[in-house]
Structures are given as structure tokens and as C-alpha cells.
C-alpha positions, 0 to 999 in steps of 0.5 A: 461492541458490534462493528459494521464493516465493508470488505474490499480488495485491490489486486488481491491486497485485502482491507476491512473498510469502516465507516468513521464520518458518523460514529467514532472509531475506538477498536484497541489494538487486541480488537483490530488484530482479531478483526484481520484474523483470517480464523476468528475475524473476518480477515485482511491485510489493513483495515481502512478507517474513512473519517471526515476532512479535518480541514478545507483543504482535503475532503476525507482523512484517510487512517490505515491500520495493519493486521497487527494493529499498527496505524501506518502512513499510506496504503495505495491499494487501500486508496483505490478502495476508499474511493469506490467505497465513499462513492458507493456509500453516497459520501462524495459525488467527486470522481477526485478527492483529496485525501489526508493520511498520516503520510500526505495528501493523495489524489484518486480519482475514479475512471471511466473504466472502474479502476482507480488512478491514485497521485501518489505524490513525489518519492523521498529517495534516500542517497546513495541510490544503491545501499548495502545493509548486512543481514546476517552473513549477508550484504545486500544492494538495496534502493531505500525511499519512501511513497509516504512510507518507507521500503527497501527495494532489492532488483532480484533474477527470480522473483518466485524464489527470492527469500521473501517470507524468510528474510523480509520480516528480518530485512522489516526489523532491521535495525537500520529502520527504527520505524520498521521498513516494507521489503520489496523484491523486484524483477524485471522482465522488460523495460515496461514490465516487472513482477514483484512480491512485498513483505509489508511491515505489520501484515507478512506478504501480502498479494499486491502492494501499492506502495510497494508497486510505486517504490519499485518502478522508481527505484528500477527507472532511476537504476536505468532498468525501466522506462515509465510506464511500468506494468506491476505484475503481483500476485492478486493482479496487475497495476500500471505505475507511471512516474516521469522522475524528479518531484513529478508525482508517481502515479497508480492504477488498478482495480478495487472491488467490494467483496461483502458487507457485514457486522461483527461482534468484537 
């Protein structure tokens, strides 16, 4: 089957966009993991599905697929992107949208100055704030909450030497978390600045994360190291994440860009 696709980036945080309101989206889970394959796909970190509304209430579902073919609940990166990408296709003239994912409903909204703001909703933070899990011969001190999907947030001295390519992916298949978890590893450089790196569950690490970015802010606001609002320092850019705590919304800002367009025979 040929697949017509848009590539798009988020501070780095790569997806295949496809076109799901006119034509059935049917790709196995072998057919996505090519299709991410950075060698004999076109390569990214999710692939996003934009599908029409299934209710009155929203105005498009919204499906993300990791590279490893599993459809996850919310990608904040991703939603930035969707937005610039049903504007640009003509689906919507709205510069807000509500949007349906298997984790709620979100909210972005496209500024003046191109970037993307994303209500991201309230955060479900797991009690108590500080939870240790063993890993080996290790303990470690972890805030654990979910933005619509769920991560494990560890505060670190270091970020560019903490252990995220060899311990995230077994902190991902611990067995504390049966649905598998995003590790995150936060650094605080300032009470409005942090820099941060995020093993994603089904993708490795990856450049940015939104989600990632959004749990780490509440998680250094309610263990008293930060003050909103947070500048997310990544790998692929930076994102402004604003949360003024309790069930108020954490709200996301950043980029989101076309890179190309193209057809792919999978």
C-alpha cells in the first residue's frame, strides 16, 4: 500500500503525520515499525493519526503511535504539530481545538507568533510525592504522576551524565508500572529553568518530550524547586510550561514545524 504522509518536528521531537478524515487508517503494528525506522522508513519518534471528531463535543481525535507500534495516550509535542498540520491542510480555520485522545481531551491553540500553546489538563500526581523504586542494587527517589500518560520523574545534579540510555529503558519495564512508564530526569538550574532528558516508553530517548517537559515542572513546583513558569530546556529546543498547581491545567509552549511531504510504499 502507498501511505501519504507529512513529517513534522516539535523541538526536535519527530512524527509522521497522516491524514485519517477521508481514508481509514489500517497500518499493522510491523507496518509502523518501518515506517519510524530512521534506515528503511522515513523515521521518527511517534507517528500521529489525525481522524475526525467522534463526538460534538471535540473537533478531531487525535491517535499517537510509538515507533514500536504501540498506540499511546497523549504526546504534547505531537499536538503542537497536529495543530499546524490541520491548518495547514485547510481542516479547521479555528486557532483552538478541542482535541480527543485515548488520555482526554486537550486544548491548543495556535499564536500569534507560530508557536503552539497546549492545555494540557490537571496532572493525577501519585501519593506520597516522593517514591522510592528498586532497580537493581539501587533505590531511587522518584515523583511518579501521569499528564494523560504516566512518568516517573527522578531531580538529578547533572542531566547530560545522568543514566538515561541505560537505566531508563529498565526504570520503562519496571515492574511497578504493568503499562510501562516515561522516565524523566530533571535538572534544575534555576527556579524558572530546568533542563531535562526523557526515556519514552516505546520510542528510547528521544529530543523533547511534552509530556515529559509538563510532569517535570509539577513535579519540581510541588517538591518546592521551581516557580511557574518553567523554561524546559531539551535537547531539540526549549519549551515554556506553566502550571499554577491543584486541578488548574498545566499548560505548553513551543514550535512545531513541517519538515516535508511525501508517499511511502509499505
Amino acid at each position: 500500500m502507498k501511505l501519504a504522509f507529512t513529517k513534522m518536528e516539535g523541538a526536535g521531537n519527530d512524527f509522521v503525520v497522516v491524514d485519517g478524515t477521508k481514508k481509514a487508517f489500517a497500518l499493522t503494528a510491523a507496518q509502523m515499525q518501518r515506517l519510524a525506522d530512521r534506515h528503511v522508513g522515513v523515521g521518527c519518534d511517534q507517528i500521529l493519526l489525525v481522524e475526525k471528531s467522534d463526538g460534538p463535543d471535540t473537533d478531531f481525535r487525535y491517535r499517537i503511535f510509538n515507533a514500536d507500534g504501540g498506540e499511546v495516550e497523549q504526546c504534547g509535542n505531537g499536538a503542537r504539530c497536529f495543530v499546524k498540520f490541520v491548518h495547514a491542510r485547510g481542516l479547521t480555520a479555528k486557532r483552538t481545538i478541542r482535541v480527543r485522545t485515548l488520555g482526554g481531551v486537550i486544548v491548543p491553540r495556535l499564536e500569534d507568533d507560530g508557536e503552539v500553546s497546549v492545555d494540557m489538563g490537571p496532572p493525577t500526581v501519585e501519593s506520597p510525592l516522593l517514591q522510592e523504586l528498586v532497580l537493581g542494587n539501587e533505590t531511587l527517589e522518584t515523583t511518579i504522576l501521569s499528564m494523560g500518560n504516566p512518568h516517573a520523574v527522578q531531580v538529578v545534579a547533572d542531566v547530560e551524565r545522568a543514566p538515561v540510555t541505560t537505566q531508563g529503558p529498565l526504570l520503562e519495564h519496571h515492574r511497578r508500572f504493568p503499562s510501562r512508564v516515561n522516565a524523566g530526569y530533571l535538572q534544575v538550574r534555576d527556579r524558572h529553568r530546568i533542563a531535562l532528558r526523557v526515556w519514552e516508553r516505546g520510542a528510547g530517548e528521544t529530543l523533547a518530550c511534552g509530556t515529559g517537559a509538563c510532569a517535570a515542572v509539577v513535579a519540581g513546583i510541588l517538591r518546592g524547586l521551581l516557580d511557574s513558569p518553567v523554561a524546559v530546556e531539551a535537547r531539540g529546543g526549549t519549551l515554556t510550561v506553566s502550571w499554577a498547581g491543584g486541578d488548574n491545567a498545566v499548560w505548553m509552549k513551543g514550535p512545531a514545524r513541517r519538515v516535508f511531504e511525501g508517499e511511502i510504499e509499505l
